[in-house]
TORZA-155828 format. One line per 2 residues: number of its first residue (from 1); their letters; for each residue x, y, z of C-alpha. Coordinates in Angstrom, 2 decimals. Each point is the difference from the previous one (the first is absolute). Layout:
BEGIN
NUM> a> X/Y/Z  ...
END
This chain:
BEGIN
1> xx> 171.75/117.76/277.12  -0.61/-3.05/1.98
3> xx> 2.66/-2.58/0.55  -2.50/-2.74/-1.54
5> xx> 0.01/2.14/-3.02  3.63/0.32/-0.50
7> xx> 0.26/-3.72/1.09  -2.34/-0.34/-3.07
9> xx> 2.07/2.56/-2.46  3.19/-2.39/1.05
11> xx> -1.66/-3.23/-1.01  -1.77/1.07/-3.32
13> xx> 3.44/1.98/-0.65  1.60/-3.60/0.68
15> xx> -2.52/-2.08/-2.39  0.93/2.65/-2.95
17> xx> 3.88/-0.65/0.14  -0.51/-3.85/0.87
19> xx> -2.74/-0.17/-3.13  2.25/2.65/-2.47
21> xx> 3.16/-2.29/1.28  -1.84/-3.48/-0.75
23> xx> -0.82/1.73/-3.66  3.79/1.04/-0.68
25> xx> 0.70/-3.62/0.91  -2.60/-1.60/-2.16
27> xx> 0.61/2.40/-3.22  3.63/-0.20/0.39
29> xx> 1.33/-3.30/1.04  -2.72/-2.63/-0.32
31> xx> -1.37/1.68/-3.40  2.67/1.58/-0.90
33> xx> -1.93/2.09/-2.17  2.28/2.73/-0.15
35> xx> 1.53/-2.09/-2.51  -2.64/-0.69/-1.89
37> xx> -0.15/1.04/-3.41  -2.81/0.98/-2.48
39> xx> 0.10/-0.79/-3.55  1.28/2.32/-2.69
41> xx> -0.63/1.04/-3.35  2.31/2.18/-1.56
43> xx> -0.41/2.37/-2.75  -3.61/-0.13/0.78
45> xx> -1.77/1.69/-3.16  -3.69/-1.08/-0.32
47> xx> -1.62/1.56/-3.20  -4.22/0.00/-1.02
49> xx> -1.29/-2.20/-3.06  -3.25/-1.91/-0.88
51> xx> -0.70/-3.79/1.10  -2.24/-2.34/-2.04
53> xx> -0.23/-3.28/0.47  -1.45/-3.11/-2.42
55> xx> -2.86/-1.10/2.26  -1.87/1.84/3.02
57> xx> 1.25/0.44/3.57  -1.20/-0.25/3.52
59> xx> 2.12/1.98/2.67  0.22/1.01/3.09
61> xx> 1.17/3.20/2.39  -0.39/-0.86/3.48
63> xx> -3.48/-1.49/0.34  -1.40/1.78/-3.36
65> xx> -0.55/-2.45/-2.95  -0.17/1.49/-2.89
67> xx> -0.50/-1.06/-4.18  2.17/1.13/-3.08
69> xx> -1.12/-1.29/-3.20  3.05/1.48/-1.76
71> xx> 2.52/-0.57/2.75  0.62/3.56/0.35
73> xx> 1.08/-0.05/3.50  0.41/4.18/0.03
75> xx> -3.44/0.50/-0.82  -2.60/1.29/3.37
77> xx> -2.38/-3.20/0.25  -3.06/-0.26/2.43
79> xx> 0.37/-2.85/2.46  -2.75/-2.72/-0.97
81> xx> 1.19/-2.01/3.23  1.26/0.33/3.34
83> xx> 1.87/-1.99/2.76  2.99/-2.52/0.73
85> xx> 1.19/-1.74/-2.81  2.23/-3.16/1.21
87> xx> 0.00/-1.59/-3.64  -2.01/-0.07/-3.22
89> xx> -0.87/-1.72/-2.80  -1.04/1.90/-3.25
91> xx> -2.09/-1.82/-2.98  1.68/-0.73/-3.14
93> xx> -2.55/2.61/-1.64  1.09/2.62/2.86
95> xx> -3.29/0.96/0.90  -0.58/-2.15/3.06
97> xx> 2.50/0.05/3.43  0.03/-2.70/2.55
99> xx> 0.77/1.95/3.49  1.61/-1.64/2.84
101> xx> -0.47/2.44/2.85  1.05/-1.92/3.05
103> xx> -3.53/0.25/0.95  -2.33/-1.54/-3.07
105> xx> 0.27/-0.82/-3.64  -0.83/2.96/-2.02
107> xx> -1.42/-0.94/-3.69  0.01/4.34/-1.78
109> xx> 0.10/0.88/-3.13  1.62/2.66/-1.59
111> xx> -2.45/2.57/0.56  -0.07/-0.94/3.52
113> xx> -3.33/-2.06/-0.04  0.04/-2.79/3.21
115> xx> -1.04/-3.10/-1.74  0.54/-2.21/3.21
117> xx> 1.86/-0.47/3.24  1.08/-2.81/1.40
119> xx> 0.53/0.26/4.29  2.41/-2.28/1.74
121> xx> -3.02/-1.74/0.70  0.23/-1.77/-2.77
123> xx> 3.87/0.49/-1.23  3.08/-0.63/1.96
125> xx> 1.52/3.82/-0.65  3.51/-0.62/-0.90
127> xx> 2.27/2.76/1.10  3.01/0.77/-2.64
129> xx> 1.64/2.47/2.57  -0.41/-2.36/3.01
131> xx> 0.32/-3.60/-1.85  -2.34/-0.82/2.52
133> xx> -2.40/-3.03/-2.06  -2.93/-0.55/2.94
135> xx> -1.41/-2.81/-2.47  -2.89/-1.96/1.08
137> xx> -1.80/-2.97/-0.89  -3.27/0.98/-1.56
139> xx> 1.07/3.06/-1.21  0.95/1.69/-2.97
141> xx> 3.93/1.10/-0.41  0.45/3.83/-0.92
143> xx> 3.82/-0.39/-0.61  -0.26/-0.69/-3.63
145> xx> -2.65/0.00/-3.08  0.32/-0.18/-3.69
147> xx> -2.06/1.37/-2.46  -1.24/-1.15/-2.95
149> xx> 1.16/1.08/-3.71  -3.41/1.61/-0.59
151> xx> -0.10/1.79/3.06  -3.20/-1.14/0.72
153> xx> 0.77/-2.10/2.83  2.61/-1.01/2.62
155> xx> 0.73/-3.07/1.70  1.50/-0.71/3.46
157> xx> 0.78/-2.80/3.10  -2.49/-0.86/2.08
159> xx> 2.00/-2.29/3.42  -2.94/-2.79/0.58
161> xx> 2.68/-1.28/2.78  2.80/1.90/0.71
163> xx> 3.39/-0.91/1.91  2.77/2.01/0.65
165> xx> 3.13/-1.46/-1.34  2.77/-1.20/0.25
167> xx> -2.31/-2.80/1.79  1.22/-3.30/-1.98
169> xx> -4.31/-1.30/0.77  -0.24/2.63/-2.71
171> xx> -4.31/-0.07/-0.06  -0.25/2.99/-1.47
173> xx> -2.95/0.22/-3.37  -1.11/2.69/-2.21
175> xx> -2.34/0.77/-2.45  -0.04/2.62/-2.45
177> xx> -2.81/2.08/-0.26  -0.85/2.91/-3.32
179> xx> -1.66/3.38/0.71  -2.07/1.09/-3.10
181> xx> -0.01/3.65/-0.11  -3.17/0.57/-2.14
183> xx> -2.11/-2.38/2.67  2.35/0.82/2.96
185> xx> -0.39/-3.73/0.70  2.69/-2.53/1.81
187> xx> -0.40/-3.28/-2.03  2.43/-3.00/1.57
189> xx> 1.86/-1.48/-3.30  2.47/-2.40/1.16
191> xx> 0.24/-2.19/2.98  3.76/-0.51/0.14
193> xx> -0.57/-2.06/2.95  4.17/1.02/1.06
195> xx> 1.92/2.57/0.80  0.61/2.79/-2.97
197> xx> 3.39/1.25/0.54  -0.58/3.12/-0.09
199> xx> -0.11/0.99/-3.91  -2.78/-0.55/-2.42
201> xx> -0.88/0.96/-3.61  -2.36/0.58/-2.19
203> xx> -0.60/-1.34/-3.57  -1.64/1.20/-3.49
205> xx> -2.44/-2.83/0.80  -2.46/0.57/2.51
207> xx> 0.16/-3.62/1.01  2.95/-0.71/1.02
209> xx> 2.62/1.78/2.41  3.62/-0.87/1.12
211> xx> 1.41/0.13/4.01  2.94/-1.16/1.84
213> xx> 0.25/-3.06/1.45  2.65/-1.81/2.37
215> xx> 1.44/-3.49/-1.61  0.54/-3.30/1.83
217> xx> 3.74/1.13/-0.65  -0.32/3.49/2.09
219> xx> 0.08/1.85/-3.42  -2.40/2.89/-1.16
221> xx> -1.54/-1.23/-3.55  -3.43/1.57/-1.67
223> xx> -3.30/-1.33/-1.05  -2.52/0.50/-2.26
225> xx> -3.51/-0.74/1.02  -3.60/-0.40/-1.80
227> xx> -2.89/1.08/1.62  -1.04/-3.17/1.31
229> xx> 3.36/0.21/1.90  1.63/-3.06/-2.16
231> xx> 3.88/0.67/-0.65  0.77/0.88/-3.87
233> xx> 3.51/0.30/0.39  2.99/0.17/2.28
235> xx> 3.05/2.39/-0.42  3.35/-0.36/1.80
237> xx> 2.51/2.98/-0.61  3.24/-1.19/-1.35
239> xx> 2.98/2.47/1.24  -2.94/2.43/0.21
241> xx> -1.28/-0.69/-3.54  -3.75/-1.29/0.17
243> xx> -1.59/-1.13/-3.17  -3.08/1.89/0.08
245> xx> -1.29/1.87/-3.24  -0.10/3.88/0.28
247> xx> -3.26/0.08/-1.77  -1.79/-2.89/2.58
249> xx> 0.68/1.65/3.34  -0.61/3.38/1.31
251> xx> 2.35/1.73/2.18  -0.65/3.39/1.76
253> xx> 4.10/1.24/1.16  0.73/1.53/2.80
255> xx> 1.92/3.24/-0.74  2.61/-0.86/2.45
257> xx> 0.62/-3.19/-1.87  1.71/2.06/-2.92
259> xx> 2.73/1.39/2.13  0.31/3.45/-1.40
261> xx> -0.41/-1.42/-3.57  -2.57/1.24/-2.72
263> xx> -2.40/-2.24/-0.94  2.06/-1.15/-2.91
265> xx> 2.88/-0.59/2.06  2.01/2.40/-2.77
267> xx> 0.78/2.87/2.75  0.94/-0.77/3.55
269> xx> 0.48/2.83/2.82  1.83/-0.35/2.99
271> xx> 1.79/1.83/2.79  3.84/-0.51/0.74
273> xx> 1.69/1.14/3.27  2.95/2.70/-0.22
275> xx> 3.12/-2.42/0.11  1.36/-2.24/-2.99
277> xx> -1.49/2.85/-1.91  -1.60/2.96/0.00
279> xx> -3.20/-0.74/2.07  -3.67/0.87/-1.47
281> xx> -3.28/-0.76/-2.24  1.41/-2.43/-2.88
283> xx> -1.81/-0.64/-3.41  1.24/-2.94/-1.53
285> xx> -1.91/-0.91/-3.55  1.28/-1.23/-3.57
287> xx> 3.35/-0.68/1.38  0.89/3.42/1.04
289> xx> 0.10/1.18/3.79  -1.17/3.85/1.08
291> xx> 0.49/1.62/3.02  -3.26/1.74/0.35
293> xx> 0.58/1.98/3.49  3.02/-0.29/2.45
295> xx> -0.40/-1.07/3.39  1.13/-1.55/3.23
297> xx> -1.49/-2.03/1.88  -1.11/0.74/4.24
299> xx> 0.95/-1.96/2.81  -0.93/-1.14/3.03
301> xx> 2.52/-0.25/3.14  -2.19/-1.85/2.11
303> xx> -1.26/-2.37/-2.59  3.60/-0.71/-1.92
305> xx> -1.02/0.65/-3.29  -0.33/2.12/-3.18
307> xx> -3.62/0.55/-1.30  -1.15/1.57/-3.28
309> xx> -1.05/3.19/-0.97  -2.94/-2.00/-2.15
311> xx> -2.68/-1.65/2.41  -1.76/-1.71/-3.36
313> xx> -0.12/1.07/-3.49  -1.53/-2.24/-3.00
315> xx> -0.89/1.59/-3.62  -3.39/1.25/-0.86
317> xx> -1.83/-1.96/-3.11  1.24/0.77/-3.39
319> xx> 3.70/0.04/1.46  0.71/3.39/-0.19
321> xx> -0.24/1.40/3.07  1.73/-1.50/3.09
323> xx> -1.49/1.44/3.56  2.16/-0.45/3.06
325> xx> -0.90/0.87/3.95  2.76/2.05/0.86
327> xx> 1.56/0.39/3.74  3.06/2.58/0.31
329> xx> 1.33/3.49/1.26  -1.14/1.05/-3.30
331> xx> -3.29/-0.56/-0.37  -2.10/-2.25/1.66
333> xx> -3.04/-1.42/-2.17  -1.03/-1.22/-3.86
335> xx> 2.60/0.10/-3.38  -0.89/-0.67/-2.78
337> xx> 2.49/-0.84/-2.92  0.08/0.17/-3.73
339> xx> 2.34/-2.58/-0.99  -0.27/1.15/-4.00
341> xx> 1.30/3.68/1.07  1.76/-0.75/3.50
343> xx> -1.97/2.82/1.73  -1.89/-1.17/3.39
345> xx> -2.56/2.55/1.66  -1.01/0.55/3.39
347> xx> -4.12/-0.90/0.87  -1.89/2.05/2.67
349> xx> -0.18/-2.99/2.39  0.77/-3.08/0.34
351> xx> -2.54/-2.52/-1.75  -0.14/-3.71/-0.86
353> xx> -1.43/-1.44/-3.24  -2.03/-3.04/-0.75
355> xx> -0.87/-1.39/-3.38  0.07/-3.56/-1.55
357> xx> 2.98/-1.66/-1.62  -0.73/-3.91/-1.55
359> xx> 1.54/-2.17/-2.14  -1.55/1.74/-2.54
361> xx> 2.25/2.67/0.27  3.27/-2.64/0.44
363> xx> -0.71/-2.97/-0.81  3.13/-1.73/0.74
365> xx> 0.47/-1.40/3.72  1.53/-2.43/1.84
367> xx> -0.88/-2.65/3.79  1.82/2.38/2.98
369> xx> -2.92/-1.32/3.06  -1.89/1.74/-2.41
371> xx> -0.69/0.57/-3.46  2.30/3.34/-0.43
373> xx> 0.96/1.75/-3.94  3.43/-0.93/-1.07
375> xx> 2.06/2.62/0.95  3.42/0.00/-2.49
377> xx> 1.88/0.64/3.53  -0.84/0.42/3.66
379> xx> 0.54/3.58/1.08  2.32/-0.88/2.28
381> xx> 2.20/-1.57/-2.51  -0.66/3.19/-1.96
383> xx> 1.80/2.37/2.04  3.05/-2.55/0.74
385> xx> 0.55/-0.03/-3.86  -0.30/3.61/0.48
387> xx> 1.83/0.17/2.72  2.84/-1.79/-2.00
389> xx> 0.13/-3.23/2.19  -1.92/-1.81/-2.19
END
């Protein structure tokens, strides 16, 4: 063997202890991950029962959409769509599904049928996992759209001039535009002719519509408008109370926006960390508290802080069945729990569902930036009563 050679043995036999010593460094004293730990749940004892929901379900595994009109979620389904999902908004009839992929604006229904795209020629794409906005004058926003009660249409911003805030030469104007899915027509309906802070609703009369608006005072207020864009009426929320009648506005909820509650607020389910008391799943309903699966939470050395063994849960309609994405050394994927028997079973992979909640489901709700269902506590106040430091 040469000498270059074994020059070049020496040197590559160098590189491996410099690159395995720069690893051990890395893992061990800037990470520190050998003291990481992963969540726990103890007594881990999944059983096998039957899921129905009150109205149909969309949900996803991966990048497969699929359609349950019972809500049977252990049932084998064909796909009827495919591709990223970064958020969605399902009809109050839950047979149409507004896509967001990152990309376009999907319009399916639910046996998969593409009724229209929309390219980010036309929409500003907003990105849920990014927060990036990339908002444009002259074109339509994708970050939000509400339908209507009769699910035949939806209505959305359109940013005639847009300017980033927090510029105080605030120029910014939109309109609101309404797709009609039996013409697959965009029809403008208001020129709002200022900036729409973000939220807008719906009504049970097709000419009017409500949006967020900035006072002279810096406060966030609602209007109603006709469609020949005069003002009806002004609302200002009152220590979050806002005088608007249930049965003259529509509101399509986010699921988030319910905090772990059912959608009549009579059953709450949240996770607790192992320390005041014993950690876990927690069902709290009709003044009685149920520890539904024990737990602990992980933790990160190099971050500083605990994390959850839940990534997101909410309750499926009819308020029944409560679904939680599950991270842990125990299983890694979908639960589902039955809060009238306790039992929770394990799903074959991880999925997300999407399905419409309104104010016709809870009709009571309160001013929060947004119009939001009043909740009888905040989660978070939840488990501190739980906890006993409430």
């Amino acid at each position: 063997m040469s000498k270059k050679i074994k020059l070049i043995y020496k040197i590559l036999i160098i590189l491996i202890v410099v690159i395995s010593l720069l690893f051990l460094f890395v893992y061990f004293f800037l990470f520190q991950a050998h003291k990481n730990e992963n969540p726990i749940l103890y007594n881990f004892n999944p059983t096998k029962f039957s899921i129905s929901t009150t109205k149909p379900i969309f949900f996803s595994e991966e990048t497969n959409l699929f359609y349950s009109r019972t809500g049977n979620l252990t049932n084998k389904y064909n796909p009827i769509w495919s591709g990223e999902i970064r958020n969605a908004y399902v009809s109050p009839n839950s047979e149409y599904i507004i896509i967001n992929t990152g990309l376009d604006i999907q319009i399916v229904d639910y046996s998969g049928n593409l009724l229209q795209k929309f390219s980010n020629k036309d929409f500003s794409i907003f990105n849920r996992k990014t927060g990036s906005n990339n908002r444009q004058s002259g074109k339509f926003w994708g970050g939000e759209f509400q339908w209507d009660h009769n699910s035949n249409s939806f209505i959305f911003i359109k940013d005639d001039l847009y300017q980033e805030p927090p510029d105080t030469n605030d120029l910014t104007k939109n309109s609101i535009y309404r797709y009609e899915l039996q013409s697959g027509k965009i029809q403008p309906i208001f020129n709002c002719n200022e900036r729409i802070s973000f939220n807008f609703y719906t009504s049970n009369s097709p000419s009017s519509i409500y949006y967020e608006y900035a006072t002279e005072e810096g406060n966030l207020g609602l209007k109603k408008v006709s469609s020949n864009n005069s003002t009806i009426e002004k609302f200002l929320p009152k220590h979050r109370k806002i005088s608007i009648s249930p049965d003259s506005i529509f509101i399509n909820y986010k699921i988030e926006q319910f905090q772990g509650y059912s959608y009549d607020t009579k059953s709450l389910i949240v996770t607790i960390n192992d320390r005041i008391i014993q950690g876990g799943y927690y069902l709290t309903s009709k003044d009685t508290t149920k520890l539904l699966i024990s737990g602990k939470y992980g933790y990160s050395a190099f971050k500083g802080f605990s994390y959850s063994f839940e990534k997101e849960g909410y309750f499926l309609p009819g308020n029944q069945f409560y679904l939680s994405n599950v991270r842990s050394s125990q299983y890694n994927g979908s639960l589902v729990f039955n809060i009238e028997t306790g039992e929770y079973m394990k799903l074959n992979k991880e999925i997300c569902c999407y399905f419409s909640v309104t104010n016709n489901d809870y009709s009571q709700f309160e001013f929060r930036y947004e119009l939001v269902p009043l909740l009888p506590e905040f989660a978070t106040s939840a488990v501190l009563r739980i906890e006993g430091l409430k």
